[in-house]
N, C-alpha and C positions, 0 to 999 in steps of 0.2 A: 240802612237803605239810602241818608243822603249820600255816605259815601260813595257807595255804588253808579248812583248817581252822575256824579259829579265826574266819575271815571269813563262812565260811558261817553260824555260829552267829550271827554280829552279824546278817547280813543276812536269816537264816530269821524272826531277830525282827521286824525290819524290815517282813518281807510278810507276817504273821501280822499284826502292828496295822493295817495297809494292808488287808486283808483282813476280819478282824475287827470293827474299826473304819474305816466307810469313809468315814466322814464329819469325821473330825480328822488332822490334821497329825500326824506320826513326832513331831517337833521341840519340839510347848507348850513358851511358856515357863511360869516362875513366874510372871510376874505377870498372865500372859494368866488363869491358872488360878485364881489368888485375886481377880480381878475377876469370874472368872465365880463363883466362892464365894459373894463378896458381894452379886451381882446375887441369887443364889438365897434367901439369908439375907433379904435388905431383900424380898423376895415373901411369902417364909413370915412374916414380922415382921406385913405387913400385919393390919390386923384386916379381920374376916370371909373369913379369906384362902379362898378355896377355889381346887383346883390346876385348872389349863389346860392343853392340849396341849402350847401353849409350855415351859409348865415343866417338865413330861416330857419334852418334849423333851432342855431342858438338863440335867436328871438325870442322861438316860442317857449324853449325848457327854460331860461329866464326868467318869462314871465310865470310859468308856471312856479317858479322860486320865491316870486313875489307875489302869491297867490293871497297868504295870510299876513305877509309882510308889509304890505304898500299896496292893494287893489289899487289904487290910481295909475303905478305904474304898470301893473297887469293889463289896464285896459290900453294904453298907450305902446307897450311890445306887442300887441294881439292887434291891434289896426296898422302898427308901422309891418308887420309878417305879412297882412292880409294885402297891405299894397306892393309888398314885394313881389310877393307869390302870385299875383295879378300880371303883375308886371311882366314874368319869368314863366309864366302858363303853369305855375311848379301847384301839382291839387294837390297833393299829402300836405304841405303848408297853410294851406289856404284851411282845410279840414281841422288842423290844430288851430288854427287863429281864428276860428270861427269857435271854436271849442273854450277859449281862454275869452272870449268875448261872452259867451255865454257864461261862462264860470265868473266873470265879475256881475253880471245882472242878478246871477243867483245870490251872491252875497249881500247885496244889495235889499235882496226881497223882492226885486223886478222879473217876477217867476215869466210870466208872460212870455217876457222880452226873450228872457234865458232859451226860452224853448224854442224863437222861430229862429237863434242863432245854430241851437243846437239840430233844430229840423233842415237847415243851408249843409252844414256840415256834414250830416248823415245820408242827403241823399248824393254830395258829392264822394262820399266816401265810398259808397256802392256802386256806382259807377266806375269809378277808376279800383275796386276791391282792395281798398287799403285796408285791412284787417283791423290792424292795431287802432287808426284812426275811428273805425264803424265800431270797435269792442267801447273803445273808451268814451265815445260819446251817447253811447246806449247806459254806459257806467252810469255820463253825468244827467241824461236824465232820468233815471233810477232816483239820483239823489235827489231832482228836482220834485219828483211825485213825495217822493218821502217828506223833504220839508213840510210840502202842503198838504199834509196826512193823505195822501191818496198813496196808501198802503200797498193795494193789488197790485195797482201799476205798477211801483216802485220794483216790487220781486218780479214782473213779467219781464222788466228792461233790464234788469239785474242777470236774469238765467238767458236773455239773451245774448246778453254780451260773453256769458259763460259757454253758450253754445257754439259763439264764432270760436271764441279762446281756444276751446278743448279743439276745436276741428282745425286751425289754422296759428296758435300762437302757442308761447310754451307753458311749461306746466304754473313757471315762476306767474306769466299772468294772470295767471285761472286762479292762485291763490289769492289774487288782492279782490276779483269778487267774489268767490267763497268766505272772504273775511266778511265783506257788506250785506250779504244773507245773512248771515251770520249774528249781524248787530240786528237784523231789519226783524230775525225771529227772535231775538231777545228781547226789543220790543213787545213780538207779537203776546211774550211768556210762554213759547213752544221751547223748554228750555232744552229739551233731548233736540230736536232740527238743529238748534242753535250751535249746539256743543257738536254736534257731525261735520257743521260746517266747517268752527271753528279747527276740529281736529285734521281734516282735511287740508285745509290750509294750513296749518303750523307745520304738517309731512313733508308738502310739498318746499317751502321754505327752509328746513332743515337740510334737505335735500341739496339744496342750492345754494347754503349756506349764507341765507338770507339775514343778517343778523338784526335790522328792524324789523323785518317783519314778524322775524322768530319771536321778537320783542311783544311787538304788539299782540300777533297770538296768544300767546302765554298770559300777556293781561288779561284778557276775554278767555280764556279758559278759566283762568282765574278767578274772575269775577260769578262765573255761573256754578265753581263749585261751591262758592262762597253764598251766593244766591240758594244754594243744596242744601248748606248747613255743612259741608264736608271740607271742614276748617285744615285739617293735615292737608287734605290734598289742596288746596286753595294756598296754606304756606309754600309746600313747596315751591308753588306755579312762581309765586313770587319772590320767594328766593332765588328761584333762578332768573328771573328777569332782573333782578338788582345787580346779582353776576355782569350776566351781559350790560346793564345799563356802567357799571363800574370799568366794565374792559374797555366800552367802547367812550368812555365819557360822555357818554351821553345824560345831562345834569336833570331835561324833565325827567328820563325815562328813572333813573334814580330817585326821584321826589316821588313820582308815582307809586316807586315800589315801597318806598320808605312810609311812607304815608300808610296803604292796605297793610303791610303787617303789623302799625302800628292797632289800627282795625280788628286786625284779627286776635291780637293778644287783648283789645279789649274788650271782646264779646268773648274769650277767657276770662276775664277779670285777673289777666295779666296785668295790672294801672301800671307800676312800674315799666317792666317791659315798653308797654304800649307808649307811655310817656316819653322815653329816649327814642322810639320809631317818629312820634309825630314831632319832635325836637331835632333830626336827624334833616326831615323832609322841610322844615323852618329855615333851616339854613340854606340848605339847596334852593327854596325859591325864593327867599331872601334874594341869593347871591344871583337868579336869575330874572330879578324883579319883575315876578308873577304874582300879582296884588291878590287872585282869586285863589288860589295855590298858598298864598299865606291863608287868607282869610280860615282855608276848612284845616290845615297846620293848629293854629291857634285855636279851633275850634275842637279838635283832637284832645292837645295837651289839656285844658281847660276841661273837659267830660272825665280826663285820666286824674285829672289834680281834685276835680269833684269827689271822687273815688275814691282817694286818698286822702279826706277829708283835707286837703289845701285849700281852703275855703276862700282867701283874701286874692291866691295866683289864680283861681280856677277863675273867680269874678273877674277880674283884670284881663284875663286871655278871652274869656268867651267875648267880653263886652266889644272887645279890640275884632274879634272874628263880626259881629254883629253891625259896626260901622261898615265893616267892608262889604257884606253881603246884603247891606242897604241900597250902598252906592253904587250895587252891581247888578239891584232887582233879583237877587238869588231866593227866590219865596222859603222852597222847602230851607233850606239853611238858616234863613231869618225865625222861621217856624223853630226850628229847632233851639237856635242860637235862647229866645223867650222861654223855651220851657226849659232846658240847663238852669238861665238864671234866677227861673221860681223855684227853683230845686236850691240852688245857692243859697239866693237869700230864706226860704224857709229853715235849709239847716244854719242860718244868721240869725234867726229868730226875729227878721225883719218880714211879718206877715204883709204887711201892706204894698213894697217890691214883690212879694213872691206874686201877691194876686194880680197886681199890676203885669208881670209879666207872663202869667197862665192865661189872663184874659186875652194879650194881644197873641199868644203861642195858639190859643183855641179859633181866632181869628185868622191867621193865617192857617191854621191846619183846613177850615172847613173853605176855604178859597181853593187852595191845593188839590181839596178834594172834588167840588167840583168840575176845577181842570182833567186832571184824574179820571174823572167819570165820562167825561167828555172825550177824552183819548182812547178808553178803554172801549167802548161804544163802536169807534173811527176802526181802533184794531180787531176788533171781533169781528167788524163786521170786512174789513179786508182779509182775514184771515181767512172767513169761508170761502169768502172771491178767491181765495188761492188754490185753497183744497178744491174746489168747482174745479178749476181751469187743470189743476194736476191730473185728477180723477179724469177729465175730458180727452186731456193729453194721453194718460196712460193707457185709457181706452182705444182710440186713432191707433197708436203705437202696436195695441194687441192686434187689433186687424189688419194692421199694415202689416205686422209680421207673419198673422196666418195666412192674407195674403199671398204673400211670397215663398211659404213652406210649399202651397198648392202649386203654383207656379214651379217649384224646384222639381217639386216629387213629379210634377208632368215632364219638363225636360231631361227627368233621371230614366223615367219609363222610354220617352221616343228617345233617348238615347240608347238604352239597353237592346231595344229591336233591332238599332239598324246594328250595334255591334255586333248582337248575335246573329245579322246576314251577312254582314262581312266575315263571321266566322266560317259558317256553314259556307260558302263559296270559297275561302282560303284553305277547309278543313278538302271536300274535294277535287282542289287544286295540286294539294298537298299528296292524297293516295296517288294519284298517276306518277306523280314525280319520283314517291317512295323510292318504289318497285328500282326504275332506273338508276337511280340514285344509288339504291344499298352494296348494287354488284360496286361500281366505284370507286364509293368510299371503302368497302372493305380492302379493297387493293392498296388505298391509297394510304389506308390507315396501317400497313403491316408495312410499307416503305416507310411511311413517316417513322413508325415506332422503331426500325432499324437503323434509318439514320439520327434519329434521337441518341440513341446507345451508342453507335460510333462518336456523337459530336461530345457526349457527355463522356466520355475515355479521354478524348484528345483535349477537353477543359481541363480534365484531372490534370492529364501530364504537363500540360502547359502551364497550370501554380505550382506542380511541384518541383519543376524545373526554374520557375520564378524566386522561388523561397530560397530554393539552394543557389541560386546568382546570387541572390541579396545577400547569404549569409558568407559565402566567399567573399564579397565584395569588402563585406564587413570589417571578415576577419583579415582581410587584405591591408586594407584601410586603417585597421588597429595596430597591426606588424607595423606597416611604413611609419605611424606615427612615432613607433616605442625606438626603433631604428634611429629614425630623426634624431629623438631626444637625446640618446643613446650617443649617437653619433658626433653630437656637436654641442650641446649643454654641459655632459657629463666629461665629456674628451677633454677640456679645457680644466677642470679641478683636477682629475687623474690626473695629470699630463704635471701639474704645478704639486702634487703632493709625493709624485713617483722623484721630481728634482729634488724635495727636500730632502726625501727620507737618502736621497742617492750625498746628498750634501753631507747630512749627519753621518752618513758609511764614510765618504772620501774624507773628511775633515778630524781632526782633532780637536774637538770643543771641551773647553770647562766646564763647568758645571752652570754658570751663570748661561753663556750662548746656547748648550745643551735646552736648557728650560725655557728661554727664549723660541728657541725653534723649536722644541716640541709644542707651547701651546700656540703656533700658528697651524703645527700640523693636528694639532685638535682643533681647532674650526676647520681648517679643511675637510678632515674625514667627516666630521659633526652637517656644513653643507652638502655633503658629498650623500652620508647616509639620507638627510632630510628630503632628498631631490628623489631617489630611491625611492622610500618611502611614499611620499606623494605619487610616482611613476607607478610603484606598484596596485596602489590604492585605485588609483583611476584607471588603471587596464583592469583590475578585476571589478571595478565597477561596469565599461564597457563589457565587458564580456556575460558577466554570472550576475548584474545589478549590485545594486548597496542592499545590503542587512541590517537593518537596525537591531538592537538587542539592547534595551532602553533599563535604567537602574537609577536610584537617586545619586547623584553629584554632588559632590560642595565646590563651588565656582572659584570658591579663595585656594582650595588646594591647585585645583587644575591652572587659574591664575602663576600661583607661585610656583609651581614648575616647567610652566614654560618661561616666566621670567627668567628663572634661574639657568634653561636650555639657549637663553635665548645671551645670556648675560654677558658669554665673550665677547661677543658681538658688540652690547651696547655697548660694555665698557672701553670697546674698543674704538670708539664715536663718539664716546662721554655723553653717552645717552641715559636721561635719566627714566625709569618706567616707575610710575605711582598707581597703587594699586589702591584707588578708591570704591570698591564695591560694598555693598550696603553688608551688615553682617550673616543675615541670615537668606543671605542668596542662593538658596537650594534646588536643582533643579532634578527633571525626571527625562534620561535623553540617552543616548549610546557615548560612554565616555571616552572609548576613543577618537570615536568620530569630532565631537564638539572639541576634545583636547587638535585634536591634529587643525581643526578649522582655528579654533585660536592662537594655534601657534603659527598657522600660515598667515591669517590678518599682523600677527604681532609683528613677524619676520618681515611683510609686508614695508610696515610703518619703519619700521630701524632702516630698511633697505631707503628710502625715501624721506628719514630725517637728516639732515645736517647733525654737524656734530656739534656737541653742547645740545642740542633737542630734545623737548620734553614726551613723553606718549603718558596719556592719562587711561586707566580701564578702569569703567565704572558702571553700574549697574540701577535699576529701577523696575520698577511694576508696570507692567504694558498698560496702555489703552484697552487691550487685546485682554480680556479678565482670564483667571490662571494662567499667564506667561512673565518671564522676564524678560527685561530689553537690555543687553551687552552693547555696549559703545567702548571703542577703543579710538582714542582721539589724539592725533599728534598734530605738530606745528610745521611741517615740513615743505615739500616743495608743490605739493598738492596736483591739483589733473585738469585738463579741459573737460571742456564740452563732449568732444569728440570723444577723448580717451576716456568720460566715463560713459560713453554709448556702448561700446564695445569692449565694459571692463570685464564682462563674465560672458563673453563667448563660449562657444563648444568649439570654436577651431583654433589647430594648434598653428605654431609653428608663421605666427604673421608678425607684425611690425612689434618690438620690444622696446622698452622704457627701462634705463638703467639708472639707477640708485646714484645718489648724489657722491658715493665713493664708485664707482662702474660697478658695483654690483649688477649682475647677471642673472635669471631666472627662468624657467619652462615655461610659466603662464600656465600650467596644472593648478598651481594651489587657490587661487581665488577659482576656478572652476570648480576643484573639490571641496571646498569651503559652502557654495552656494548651495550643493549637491545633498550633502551631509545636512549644513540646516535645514533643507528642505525635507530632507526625506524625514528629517527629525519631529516635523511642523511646523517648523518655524518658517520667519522671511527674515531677510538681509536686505540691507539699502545704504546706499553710499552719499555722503554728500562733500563737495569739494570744490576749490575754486583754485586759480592759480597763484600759490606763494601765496595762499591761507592756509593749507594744511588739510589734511582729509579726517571722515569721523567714518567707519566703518558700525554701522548699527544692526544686530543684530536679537533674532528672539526665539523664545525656546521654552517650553512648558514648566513650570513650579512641579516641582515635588508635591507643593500643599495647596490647595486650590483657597 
């Protein structure tokens, strides 16, 4: 129970600045807070400075930063705001510095004072209907009843501020008073209220992806299933709030959680366990030197090392927890801290310590419990003051609504009469007209319906005479292109293989010249076929589409045959081709297809390497899961910008790019190459810069997934 304790007090803070302050973060750091310093300083430095909204602004969420850090300074941005915003006629300012003026009197224990700052603020807040300003100081007087146990009150100004919220703010701020209900009926020991509230608010935060607040929730949910006895669900809670305390480094929210599971595993009789939890959360407030945060650390280990019969560490730790929660007036802790160490020292068999520390443990407990009594009393007896004012409320609420059912159900009635008079005058309005009418429209309807059927003939005729334009056009369009190609690609290798073969007839050659010119008249017919080939491929593709007819592949064979198709050629540019592909590059695709696209990228690269140039073809496993990725990579004289915009056009017949020997081309084969990958499922993609060399990339289904 003192844990529990102790954790309420962390987390009552928690929802009071959440509350309070809705517009900053639990967590500021320092340097967030001295940038915002200096931002303010370099304004006021200004010459001619005069203040802005802006800067009240940041005045006030400032001071609200230095809420728990420096009240001195809190009270000093909340009066330099309040002369501003004076200054400026600015009332949202003036509302929050009236607000942060009362938030340091509360601290104080100058409840009084707190409240007629907080009564300036609220009624300027409703006049000018600043929402958010009227929700959060309804918040902080909430808390101010609460401090001075006036209970009722505390939840009337709480659900009021939940009332503006839900009607005027968003959902994110409805949760930060559903948290403070939340705490005000765990107080009350309404622990099912408490836990609605609480789960209410952690939705809406999750929602928003609040990660303190998700934080804080999750504590108090925590703590109440813990309060249950419903130890698994109370770890989880906490497990996950150590998550999020660990992601966001957040070092209390970490000790917090460190701490309760230690807790929990010792109301297991986890000692172990529990020992490395409360040794975990020692450091953490160590290193955040939170003197009260050691003190129940140490107080932890020391109950776990009792447990563990470590009798010499268990005294040493508790004793060390017991100085601290001396010097901090922490009762129930000091209570506790005396009975551990009669426990101690009796298993020491130092009777006379143990009595010594039972008698002061029994002393403090029956103080405690007085208070205790005292509080319980204050809560029971706001607790009914609640239930009253609900019960009251609910009531008003039913007769206001049957009210209004009456009300409805009478303008449903005089509404129904006068419609059904307006019926009855439109119904015989309606007969007279009929009669006239029928002759009319039947006329009009037996014209309509014939030139319906005329118009609906002459649509027909009109797509079907559309379709047959488009497909003349087509076919028109595909002739002129095959012609072109035809005409003036292919003219120029005939034209140079008809001179050889006419060479080798007129000529007398040896054997040596003979060989000579015939393996030039093998590349020629070898380009001459390949232009063909591609020519033919892409007009039956235009005409009848691509077919695929897919089968597994081995990439190294189709590799080494177009190297070797391809080989006059390089050898004839001393071009060297390296066939880097991984071994088991097996793919699942139309082998002509991929073969003919490979050998157009390869042809490509030769056409566009210098001689002495390398081409590398290598392969890998896509990004893309069951595909491989083909890259074929040369050194050569590479492309612009431009020319790789319009490298895979569908039109034929426009500006060419000739091969570092004048090599010539249709500009078909990268068009059927893209075609063919595609239709395959793959993609293609080019990357290339000038006199870097091009990488033609390409990708294509695995055989084996």
């Amino acid at each position: 129970m003192a844990a529990f304790f102790n954790l309420k007090i962390i987390f009552s803070i928690a929802a009071f600045l959440s509350v309070m302050f809705a517009t900053h973060s639990l967590y500021a750091q320092t340097d967030t807070i001295q940038s915002q310093v200096d931002e303010l300083q370099a304004l006021e430095n200004r010459e001619n400075f005069s203040p802005t909204i802006n800067f009240i602004d940041q005045l006030n969420r400032l001071g609200e930063i230095y809420y728990h850090r420096n009240p001195d300074s809190l009270y000093l941005l909340a009066m330099k705001s309040l002369k501003a915003s004076e200054q400026i006629s600015y009332t949202a300012g003036k509302v929050d510095a009236y607000r942060n003026i009362g938030a340091y009197h509360n601290l104080k224990g100058e409840y009084t004072q707190a409240l007629s700052y907080f009564k300036e603020g609220l009624s300027l807040a409703e006049k000018e209907e600043y929402w958010l300003g009227l929700a959060n100081i309804y918040n902080s007087m909430g808390l101010n009843d609460y401090e001075r146990g006036n209970y009722s009150d505390a939840v009337t100004h709480y659900l009021q501020a939940l009332k503006i919220k839900e009607k005027h703010l968003s959902k994110l701020e409805q949760s930060k008073t559903l948290n403070n209900l939340g705490l005000v009926f765990m107080d009350f020991g309404d622990i099912e209220k408490a836990l609605a509230y609480h789960t209410r608010a952690l939705k809406i935060r999750e929602a928003y992806n609040d990660q303190t607040g998700i934080a804080s929730s999750r504590i108090n949910i925590a703590l109440i299933y813990k309060e249950r006895g419903e130890l698994e669900e109370a770890m989880s809670q906490f497990e996950a709030t150590l998550e999020l305390g660990l992601k966001m480094n957040n070092r209390q929210l970490i000790s917090v959680s460190y701490f309760n599971i230690g807790e929990l595993f010792l109301l297991r009789g986890a000692n172990e366990n529990a020992y490395r939890n409360f040794e975990k959360a020692y450091f953490v407030d160590k290193e955040r030197e939170d003197l009260v945060g050691i003190g129940f650390d140490l107080l932890g280990m020391g109950e776990a090392q009792l447990n563990m019969n470590q009798l010499h560490k268990a005294k040493q730790n508790i004793q060390e927890s017991l100085e601290i929660f001396v010097e901090s007036d922490i009762k129930s802790n000091i209570d506790k801290s005396h009975l551990l160490l009669s426990k101690v020292f009796e298993k020491m068999n130092d009777n006379a310590q143990a009595l010594h520390h039972f008698k002061l443990h029994k002393l403090y407990q029956d103080s405690i419990v007085n208070l205790e009594t005292n509080k319980q009393i204050q809560e029971i007896s706001a607790k009914y003051e609640f239930d009253k004012k609900e019960t009251e409320l609910l009531q008003q609420q039913k007769e206001k609504d049957l009210l209004n059912e009456k009300r409805i159900a009478q303008n449903i009635r005089n509404g129904v009469s006068i419609i059904l008079i307006i019926l009855l005058i439109a119904f015989i309005l309606a007969i007279r007209s009929i009669k006239v009418q029928t002759k009319a429209k039947a006329l009009v309807t037996k014209q309509r319906n014939e030139y319906e059927k005329l118009n609906k003939r002459l649509l027909l005729q009109k797509k079907e005479n559309e379709k047959i334009t488009k497909q003349l056009f087509q076919v028109n369009e595909t002739k002129d292109k095959i012609f072109s190609i035809v005409g003036h690609d292919l003219k120029s290798p005939v034209t140079s293989l008809k001179g050889l073969m006419q060479y080798v007839v007129d000529e007398n050659l040896d054997r040596k010249e003979f060989l000579l010119v015939s393996k030039q008249l093998r590349n020629e017919v070898e380009q001459v076929h390949f232009t063909l080939v591609n020519l033919l491929n892409w007009a039956k593709g235009q005409m009848r589409g691509i077919v695929t007819d897919p089968t597994t592949i081995s990439m190294h064979q189709l590799v080494e045959q177009n190297i070797s198709l391809n080989e006059p050629i390089s050898k004839n540019k001393n071009i060297e081709i390296v066939d880097e592909l991984e071994e088991n590059t097996i793919c699942y695709a139309d082998k002509d297809q991929i073969s003919l696209a490979l050998r157009n990228v390869l042809n490509n690269a030769i056409k566009f390497t210098p001689k002495g140039g390398k081409i590398i073809i290598s392969s890998k496993k896509a990004a893309r899961q069951g595909y491989w990725e083909i890259s074929i990579q040369d050194n050569g004289i590479g492309m612009s910008d431009e020319i790789l915009k319009n490298l895979f056009s569908k039109e034929l017949g426009g500006k060419q790019q000739y091969g570092t020997e004048g090599e010539k081309g249709t500009g078909l084969g990268l068009q059927l190459t893209k075609d063919f990958i595609v239709k395959n499922g793959g993609e293609i993609k080019v990357s290339s810069k000038p006199n870097n060399g091009t990488t033609f990339t390409f990708t294509i289904p695995s055989a084996y997934v």
